[in-house]
N, C-alpha and C positions, 0 to 999 in steps of 0.2 A: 504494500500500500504506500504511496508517495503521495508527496502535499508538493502540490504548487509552490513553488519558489521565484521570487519576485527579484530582479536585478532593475536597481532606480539607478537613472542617471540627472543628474541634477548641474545644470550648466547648458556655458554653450556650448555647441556643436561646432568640432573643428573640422577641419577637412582633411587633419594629419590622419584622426582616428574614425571619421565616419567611414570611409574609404572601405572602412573593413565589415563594418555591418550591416549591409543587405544580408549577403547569408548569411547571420545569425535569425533575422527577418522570414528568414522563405522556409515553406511547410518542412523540409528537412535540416533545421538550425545544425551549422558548423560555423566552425572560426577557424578559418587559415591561418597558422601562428608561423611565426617567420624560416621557420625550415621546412616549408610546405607540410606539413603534417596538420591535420585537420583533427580541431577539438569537436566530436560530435555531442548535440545538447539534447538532454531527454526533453519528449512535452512537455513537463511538468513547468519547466526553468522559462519564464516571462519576463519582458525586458517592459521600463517604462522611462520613458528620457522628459524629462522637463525643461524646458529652455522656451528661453526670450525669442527667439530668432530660427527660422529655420533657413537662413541665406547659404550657410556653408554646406545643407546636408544635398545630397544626391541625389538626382528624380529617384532612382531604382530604390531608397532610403523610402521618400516620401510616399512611393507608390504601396512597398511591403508592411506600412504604418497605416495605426488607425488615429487619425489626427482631432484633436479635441481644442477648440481653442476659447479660453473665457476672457473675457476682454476686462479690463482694469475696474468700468466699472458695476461689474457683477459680481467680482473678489477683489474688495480693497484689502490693504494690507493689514485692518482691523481685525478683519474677520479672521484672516491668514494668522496672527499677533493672536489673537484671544483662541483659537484652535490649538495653536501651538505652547501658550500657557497652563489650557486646563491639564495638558498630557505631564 
């Protein structure tokens, strides 16, 4: 029996590392690590990125993502601030 496992990314998106994550993205997640040898990812393991901007990440990025966008003012940073204290 496996639980879901969540990988946050929290930042911007650069283009040194997005580069690498479409296939971690597509139905058979792997990560190419730099000696060609491919880390394969179970279902379970979910990625979620948060960021300002998506100017640096890649159509093929953008296309394997499900994109959620809330605009400033729907989540001030009150809400964000008072969420973050009760914990």
């Amino acid at each position: 029996n496996c639980h879901t496992s969540w990988i946050c990314f929290d930042g911007i998106i650069s283009r040194t590392w997005a580069n690498l994550l479409p296939s971690i993205l597509e139905k058979e997640s792997s990560l190419q690590i730099r000696n060609e040898d491919k880390l394969f990812l179970r279902d379970q393991v979910k990625f979620m990125f948060e960021t300002l901007s998506l100017a640096d990440a890649s159509p093929s990025f953008v296309a394997n993502s499900t994109i959620i966008y809330f605009d400033k003012s729907v989540i001030d940073w009150k809400v964000i601030a008072g969420a973050w204290l009760k914990d």
